[in-house]
N, C-alpha and C positions, 0 to 999 in steps of 0.2 A: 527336199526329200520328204514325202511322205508314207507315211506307214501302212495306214490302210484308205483305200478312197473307192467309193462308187456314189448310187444313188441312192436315193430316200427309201424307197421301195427295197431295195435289198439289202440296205444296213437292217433293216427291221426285221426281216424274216432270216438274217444271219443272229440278228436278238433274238426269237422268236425257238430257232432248231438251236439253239445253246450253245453255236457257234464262234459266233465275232468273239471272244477272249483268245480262243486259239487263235484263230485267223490271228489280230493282232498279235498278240506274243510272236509265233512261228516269223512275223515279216519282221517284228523289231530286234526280232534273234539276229534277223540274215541282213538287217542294216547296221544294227546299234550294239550290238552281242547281247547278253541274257538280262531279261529286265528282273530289275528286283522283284522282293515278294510284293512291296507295299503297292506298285507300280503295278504290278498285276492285279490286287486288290479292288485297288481304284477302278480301273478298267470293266471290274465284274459289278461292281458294285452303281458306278456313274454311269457308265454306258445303259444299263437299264433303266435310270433316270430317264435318261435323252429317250427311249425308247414309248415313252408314257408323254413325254412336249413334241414327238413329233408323230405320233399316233393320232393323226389328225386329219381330214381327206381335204381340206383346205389349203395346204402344206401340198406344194406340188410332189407325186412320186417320183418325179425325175429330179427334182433339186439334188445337186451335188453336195454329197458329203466326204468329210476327209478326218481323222482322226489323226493327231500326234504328228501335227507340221513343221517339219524343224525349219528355222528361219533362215534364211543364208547367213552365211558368217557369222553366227552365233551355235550356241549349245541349248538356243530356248527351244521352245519343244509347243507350241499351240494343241491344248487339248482337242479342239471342235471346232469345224466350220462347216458350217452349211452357206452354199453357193445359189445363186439365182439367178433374175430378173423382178422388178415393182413394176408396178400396173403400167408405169410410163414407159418401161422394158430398159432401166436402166440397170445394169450391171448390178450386182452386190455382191459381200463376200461378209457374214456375220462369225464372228469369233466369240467364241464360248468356251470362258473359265471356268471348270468343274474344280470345286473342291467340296473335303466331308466332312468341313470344320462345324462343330455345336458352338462354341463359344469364341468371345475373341476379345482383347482390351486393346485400348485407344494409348496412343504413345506422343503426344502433343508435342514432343521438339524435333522430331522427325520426318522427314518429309515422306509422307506415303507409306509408313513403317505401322507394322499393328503386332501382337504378342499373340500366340493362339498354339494350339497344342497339332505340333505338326512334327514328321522323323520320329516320332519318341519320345516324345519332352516338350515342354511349353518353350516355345522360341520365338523371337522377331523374325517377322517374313514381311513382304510388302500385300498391301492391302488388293483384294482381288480387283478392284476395279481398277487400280493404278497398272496391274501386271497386264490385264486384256488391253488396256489403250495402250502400255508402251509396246504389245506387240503390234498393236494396230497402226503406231505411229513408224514405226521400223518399217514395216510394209511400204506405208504412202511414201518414207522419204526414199528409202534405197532400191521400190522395185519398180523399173522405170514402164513397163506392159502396163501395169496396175497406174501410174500417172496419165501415164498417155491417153488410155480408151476412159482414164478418168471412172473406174472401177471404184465403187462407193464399201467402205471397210465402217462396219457396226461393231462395236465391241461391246460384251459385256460378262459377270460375273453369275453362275448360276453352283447356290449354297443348295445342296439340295437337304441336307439333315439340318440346316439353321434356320430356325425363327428367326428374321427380321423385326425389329419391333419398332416402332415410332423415333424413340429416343436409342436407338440401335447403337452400340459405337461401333459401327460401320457407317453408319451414317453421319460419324460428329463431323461438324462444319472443317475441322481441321483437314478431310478426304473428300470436301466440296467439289472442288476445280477435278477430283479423278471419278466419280459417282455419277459427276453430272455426264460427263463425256461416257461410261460405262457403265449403264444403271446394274444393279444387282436386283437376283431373282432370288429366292429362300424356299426354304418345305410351304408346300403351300399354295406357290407361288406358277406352278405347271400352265393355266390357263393362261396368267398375263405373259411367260416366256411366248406362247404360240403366238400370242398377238404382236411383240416384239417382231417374232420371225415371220411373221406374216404380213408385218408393215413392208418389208422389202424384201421379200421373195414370194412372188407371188405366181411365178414361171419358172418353171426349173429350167438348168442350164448346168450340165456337168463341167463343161468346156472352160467353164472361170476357173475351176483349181487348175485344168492345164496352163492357161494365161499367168495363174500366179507360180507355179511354179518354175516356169520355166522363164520369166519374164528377167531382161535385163537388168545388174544390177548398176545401180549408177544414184550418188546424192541429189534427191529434188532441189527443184529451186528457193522452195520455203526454209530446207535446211542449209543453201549455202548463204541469202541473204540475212536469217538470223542469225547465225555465227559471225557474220559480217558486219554487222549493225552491233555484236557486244563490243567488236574489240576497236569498233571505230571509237576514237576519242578515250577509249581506256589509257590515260597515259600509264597503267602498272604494266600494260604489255610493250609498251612500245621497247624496239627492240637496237641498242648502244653498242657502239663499238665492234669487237670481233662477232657480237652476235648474228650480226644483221651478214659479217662475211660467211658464215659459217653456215648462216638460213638460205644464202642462196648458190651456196655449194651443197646443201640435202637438197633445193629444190630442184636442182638440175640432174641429181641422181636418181629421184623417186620418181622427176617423168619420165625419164630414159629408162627406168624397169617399168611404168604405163606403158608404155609405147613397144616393146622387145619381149616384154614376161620372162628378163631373164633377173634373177635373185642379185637380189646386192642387201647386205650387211654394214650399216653404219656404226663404226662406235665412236659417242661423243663425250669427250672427258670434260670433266669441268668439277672445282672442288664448289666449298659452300658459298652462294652468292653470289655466282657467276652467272645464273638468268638461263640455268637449264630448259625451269619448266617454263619460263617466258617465252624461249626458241618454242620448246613442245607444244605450245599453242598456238601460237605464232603458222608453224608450219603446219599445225591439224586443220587452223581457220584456209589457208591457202591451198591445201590439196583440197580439202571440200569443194573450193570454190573451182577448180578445176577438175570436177567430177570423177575425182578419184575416192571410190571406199576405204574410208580413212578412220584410226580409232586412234585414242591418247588411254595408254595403257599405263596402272600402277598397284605393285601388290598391295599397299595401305588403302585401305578408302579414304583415310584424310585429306590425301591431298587434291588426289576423284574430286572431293564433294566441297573442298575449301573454293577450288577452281571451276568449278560449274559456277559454283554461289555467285562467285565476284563477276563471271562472265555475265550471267544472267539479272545482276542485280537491280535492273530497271526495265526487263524485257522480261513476260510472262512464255517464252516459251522452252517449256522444261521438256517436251519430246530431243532439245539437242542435248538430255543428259544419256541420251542412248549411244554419242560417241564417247564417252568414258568407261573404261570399262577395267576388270579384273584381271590380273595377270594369269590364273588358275582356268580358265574358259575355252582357253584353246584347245583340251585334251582329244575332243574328237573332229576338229575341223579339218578340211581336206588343205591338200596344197594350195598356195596362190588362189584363195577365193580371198583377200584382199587384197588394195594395192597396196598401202603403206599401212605398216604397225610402228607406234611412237609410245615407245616403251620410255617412260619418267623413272625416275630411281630404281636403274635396272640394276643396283647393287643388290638390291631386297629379291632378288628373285627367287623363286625355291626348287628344288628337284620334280618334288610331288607335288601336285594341289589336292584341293577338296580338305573340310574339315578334319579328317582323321589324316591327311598328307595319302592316301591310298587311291589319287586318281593321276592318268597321265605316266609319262614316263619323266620329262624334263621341259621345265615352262622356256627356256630361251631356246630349245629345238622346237616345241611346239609354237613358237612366236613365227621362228625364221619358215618355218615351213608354210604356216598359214598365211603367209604375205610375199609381193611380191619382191616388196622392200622392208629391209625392218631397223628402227634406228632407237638405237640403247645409248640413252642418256647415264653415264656412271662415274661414282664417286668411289674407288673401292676403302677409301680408309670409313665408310659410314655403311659398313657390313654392320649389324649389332644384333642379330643372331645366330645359334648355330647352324639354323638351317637356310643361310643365304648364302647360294651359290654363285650369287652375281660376279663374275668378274672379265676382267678382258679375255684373259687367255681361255675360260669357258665357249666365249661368245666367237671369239675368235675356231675354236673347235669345230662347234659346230655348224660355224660358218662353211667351214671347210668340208664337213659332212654333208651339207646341203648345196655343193659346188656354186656357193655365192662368191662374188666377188667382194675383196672387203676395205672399206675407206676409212678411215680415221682423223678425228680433229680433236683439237684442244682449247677450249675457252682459259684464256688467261686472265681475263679483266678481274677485280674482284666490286663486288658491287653493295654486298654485305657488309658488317663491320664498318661501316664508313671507308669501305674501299682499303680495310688495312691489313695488303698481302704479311704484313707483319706479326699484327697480332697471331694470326691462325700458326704460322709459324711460332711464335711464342709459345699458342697454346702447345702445340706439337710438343715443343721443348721441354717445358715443365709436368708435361703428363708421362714425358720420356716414352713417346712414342715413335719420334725420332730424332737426334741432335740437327738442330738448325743454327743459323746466323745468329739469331734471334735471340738469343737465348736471355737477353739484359732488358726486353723491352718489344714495346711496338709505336704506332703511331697512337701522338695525344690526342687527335681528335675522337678516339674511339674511347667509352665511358667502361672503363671494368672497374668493380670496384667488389672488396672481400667484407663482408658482415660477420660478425659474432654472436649472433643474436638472427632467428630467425624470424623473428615477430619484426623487429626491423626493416629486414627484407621482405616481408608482405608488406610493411605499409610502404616501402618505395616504389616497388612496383607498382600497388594501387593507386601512389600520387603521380606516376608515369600512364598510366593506365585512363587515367580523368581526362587526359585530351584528346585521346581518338581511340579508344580500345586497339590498341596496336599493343599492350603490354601482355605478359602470361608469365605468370609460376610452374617450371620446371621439375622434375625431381626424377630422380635412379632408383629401377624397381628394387627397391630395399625394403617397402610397404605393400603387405597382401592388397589386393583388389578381388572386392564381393565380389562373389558368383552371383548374387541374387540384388536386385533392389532393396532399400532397406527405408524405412520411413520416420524413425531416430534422428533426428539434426543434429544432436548432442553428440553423438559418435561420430571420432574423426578417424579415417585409414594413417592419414601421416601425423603420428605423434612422436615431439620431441618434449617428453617431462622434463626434462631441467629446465628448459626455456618456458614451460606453460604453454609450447604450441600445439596446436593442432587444426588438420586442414585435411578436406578428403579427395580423391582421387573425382574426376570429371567419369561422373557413374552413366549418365545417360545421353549425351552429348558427343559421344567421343567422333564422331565424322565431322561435325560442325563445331567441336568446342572454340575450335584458332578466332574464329570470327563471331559467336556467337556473344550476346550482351550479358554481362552480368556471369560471365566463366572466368572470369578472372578472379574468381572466388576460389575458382577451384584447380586443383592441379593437375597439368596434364603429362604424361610420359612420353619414350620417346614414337612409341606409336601413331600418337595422338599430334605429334610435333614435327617429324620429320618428313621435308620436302615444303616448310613450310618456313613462313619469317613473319618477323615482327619487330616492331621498333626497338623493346627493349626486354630481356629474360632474366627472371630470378631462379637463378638453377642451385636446388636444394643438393647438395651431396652426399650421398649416405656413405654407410659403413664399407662398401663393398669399393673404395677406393680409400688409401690410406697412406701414410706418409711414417713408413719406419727404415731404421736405420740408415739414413741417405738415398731411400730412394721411393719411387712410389710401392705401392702390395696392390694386387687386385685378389678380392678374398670371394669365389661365387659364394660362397657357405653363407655370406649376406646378404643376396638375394633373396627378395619375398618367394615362398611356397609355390604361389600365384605365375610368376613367374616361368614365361614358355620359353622365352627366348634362348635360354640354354639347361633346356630337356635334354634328358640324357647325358648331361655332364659329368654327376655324379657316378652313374656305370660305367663312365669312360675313367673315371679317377681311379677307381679299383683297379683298371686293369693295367693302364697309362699315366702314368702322376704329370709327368713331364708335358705328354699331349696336350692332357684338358685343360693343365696351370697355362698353356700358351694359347690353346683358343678362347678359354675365359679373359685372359690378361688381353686379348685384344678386342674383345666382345667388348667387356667393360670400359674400355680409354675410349673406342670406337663412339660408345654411346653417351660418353660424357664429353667429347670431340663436339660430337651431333649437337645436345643439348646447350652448350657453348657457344654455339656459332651458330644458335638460329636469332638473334640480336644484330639489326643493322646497324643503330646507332649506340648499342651498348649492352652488359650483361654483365649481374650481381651474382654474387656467388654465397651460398652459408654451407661449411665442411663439418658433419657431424664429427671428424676425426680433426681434434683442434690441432695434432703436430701437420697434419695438413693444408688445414687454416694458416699457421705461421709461417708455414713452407713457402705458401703461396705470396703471403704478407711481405716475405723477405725478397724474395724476387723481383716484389713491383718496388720496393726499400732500395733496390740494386738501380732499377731504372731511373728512380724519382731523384736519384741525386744529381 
């Protein structure tokens, strides 16, 4: 879909009669409904940029230009392209990032991440020359017209209110490998953009945007051999037991909807440790490879970018972080533009998306719809806010809205815990979130052990931690989390004064903290943790779980301020005591469940509420004899 498209020559003189904002607006009205203000802004304000770089009789007047290209199967939206031929009459299609940023700071444990005053407010967004190469790389892998005739895609960045400067931090070496592929243009900068565009359009040819648009889609062969070369020899993927049955019962469903375009709905049960997101790769690397358009979807970006990391960890090619994607993106995609969506911790899913929850109507009807298969990996007892919708009988609904057909399987193995279906049941037991067998014990091979002392339990973990960072410090939002960076070391977010601890929350890391060196410093939540594993967890317990008169209390009232996950609880207590003590009371076990059981080989525990320390103490007292 594009919005507005002709040639060189008459984008200009629609600049020229004070036209092209309408034009644009009036088309993005009758495709995309009413563009913001700030969206229109940009349009009166960039487009007149472009109008000053292509004001040039060099620049063929018949080059194809196209404004506001939305990508297939995405919600991305390509400012600029101007289309051609180079002297040698090879094809081209150049992509131009407009943005009206003046300033911008450099964000070094990020990958392609920069801080700049954008929406309203200074915020992380990804750096402009990272955004024009991933739509350029999107292009080369999924649109198969544009492989074929071997159509040459230039990307790049054009700042047009920024000074560029020598020592630029858009230029720190940390945005090397996406600068070099996307050079950036700045105020200033009008003549070298034309030489840009005039390296490879030197013959206009309108007929390339029909070619890209309308072009097959289908995964290139560069993206199905590098997805296939991470997981060769990964033995963390390799796939045990019911997995590998289960993998090739989705794979016989997802080609059978290739092949017919008719809807099928998978849901796939499995609690912690069962090798969900193992399968979810597993199966994303295999449809690829069988040129199906395929995504591995998750509302957290932690587990997105833990699992890129570890795929790609010896392969420089990050265009395949383009099949990872957000749960929230589907809101304006059409039916069946792709073939499988491989939805990871479809317990987390939400109603709304977008930052304020004000886009879309429902992200698991917006999944089914936009695929032609869609497979919901789900845990429901690891919902841990109020606004996670995820569940069977959800997906099951609107399976049935979208007259798919619907399969079901169950991962029983347990592969976590050292394999100990017991423990998890234990923990169940003592959280009294439901009576099990269990209730005296699990297997010994699994290491749990209770602290008194919190300083204790960092140093364990730390001496777990020294031989492969496989260790992390846990904790329950019971401790605000800054809103802002802060550059204090002396201030700690999780303070326990009786013990003299303190520790702060993983302030700038949070996508990569699982895996990152030297975060074992710091604490992460269950945002930060879930869908994810590690050898062994020190899971701090705050106030807002507690051990009085014989049973557990879940008290939200000690939850940090900071705290989203259950927004609007407190208006819901006024009106409903009963309701919100029962969605809190399952929020809360839910999240300390989670926190629990992300430890294969074991998980410490410190109870700021000691009759719950003791609680706990007596139980393994019950077993140990």
């Amino acid at each position: 879909m594009i919005v507005y498209e002709s040639i060189k020559i008459d984008f200009l003189n629609n600049i020229v009669n004070d036209k092209i904002v309408d034009i644009v607006t009036n088309h993005y009205r009758t495709y995309f409904g009413n563009p913001g203000k700030g969206m229109v802004r940009s349009w009166k304000n960039s487009l007149e940029y472009m109008y000053k770089v292509l004001n040039d009789n060099d620049i063929p007047s018949d080059a194809g230009v196209a404004i506001e290209y939305n990508i297939p199967f995405t919600s991305k939206k390509i400012d600029f392209l101007i289309t051609g031929k180079d002297k040698c009459e090879k094809s081209n299609i150049i992509i131009i990032e407009l943005k009206q940023w003046e300033s911008c700071e450099v964000i070094k444990n990020k990958d392609a991440v920069v801080k700049t005053f954008v929406g309203g407010g200074v915020r992380e967004t990804n750096h402009p020359s990272y955004q024009a190469w991933s739509y350029a790389s999107l292009i080369e892998d999924f649109n198969l017209s544009v492989q074929e005739q071997n159509i040459g895609i230039y990307p790049c960045g054009y700042l047009h209110n920024y000074v560029i400067l020598d020592n630029d931090p858009l230029l720190d070496n940390v945005y090397e490998e996406y600068f070099s592929k996307a050079p950036l243009f700045g105020k200033g900068d009008v003549l070298k953009l034309r030489e840009f565009i005039k390296k490879y359009v030197s013959i206009g040819d309108r007929s390339i945007i029909y070619t890209l648009e309308n072009g097959k889609i289908s995964p290139s062969k560069r993206l199905q051999d590098s997805i296939t070369k991470m997981l060769k020899g990964n033995k963390e993927f390799t796939l045990i037991d019911d997995q590998k049955v289960v993998f090739e019962n989705l794979k016989l469903i997802t080609e059978q909807s290739f092949k017919d375009d008719k809807k099928r709905v998978v849901i796939v049960q499995g609690g912690p440790g069962t090798g969900k997101t193992i399968l979810a790769i597993n199966l994303l690397a295999k449809l690829i490879n069988e040129k199906m358009v395929v995504n591995y979807i998750s509302k957290n970006a932690a587990p997105r970018s833990v699992y890129f990391n570890k795929l790609k960890e010896h392969y420089k090619a990050s265009y395949v972080k383009n099949l990872f994607k957000s749960s929230g993106i589907f809101t304006d995609v059409k039916s069946n533009v792709f073939d499988t969506l491989i939805v990871d911790e479809a317990h987390r899913l939400n109603a709304k998306s977008g930052m304020y929850k004000n886009k879309g109507f429902n992200q698991i009807s917006e999944i089914i719809n936009a695929s032609k298969s869609s497979i919901f990996f789900i845990d429901e007892s690891q919902r841990v806010t109020i606004n996670d919708i995820g569940s069977i009988s959800e997906i099951e609904h609107f399976a049935d809205i979208h007259n798919a057909e619907i399969y079901k399987y169950k991962l029983e193995s347990q592969f976590r815990c050292n394999g100990s279906d017991g423990y998890l049941s234990w923990l169940d037991n003592i959280l009294q979130i439901r009576n099990t067998a269990n209730f005296n014990g699990f297997n010994l091979k699994y290491d749990f052990k209770v602290f008194n002392n919190p300083n204790d339990l960092k140093e364990a973990i730390f001496k777990k931690n020294n031989h492969n960072n496989k260790s992390r410090l846990l904790a329950g939002y019971c401790w605000n989390w800054p809103k802002k960076d802060r550059d204090d070391t002396n201030y700690y977010d999780i303070s326990i004064p009786e013990s003299d601890f303190g520790m702060s929350w993983n302030l700038n890391n949070s996508d990569t903290w699982a895996i990152d060196e030297h975060s074992v410093r710091e604490v992460g939540c269950i945002h930060t943790s879930q869908g994810l594993e590690f050898d062994y967890v020190g899971v701090i317990i705050g106030n807002d779980l507690r051990f009085e008169d014989g049973r557990i209390v879940t008290d939200f009232t000690k939850r940090a301020k900071t705290d989203t996950s259950l927004r609007g609880i407190k208006k819901l207590y006024k009106t409903d005591k009963y309701k919100a003590n029962s969605i809190a009371d399952e929020i809360i076990k839910n999240t300390y469940r989670t926190l629990m059981t992300r430890g294969q080989k074991g998980c410490y525990i410190y109870c700021c509420d000691k009759n719950l320390e003791d609680y706990i103490k007596r139980k393994l007292e019950l077993f140990n004899k």
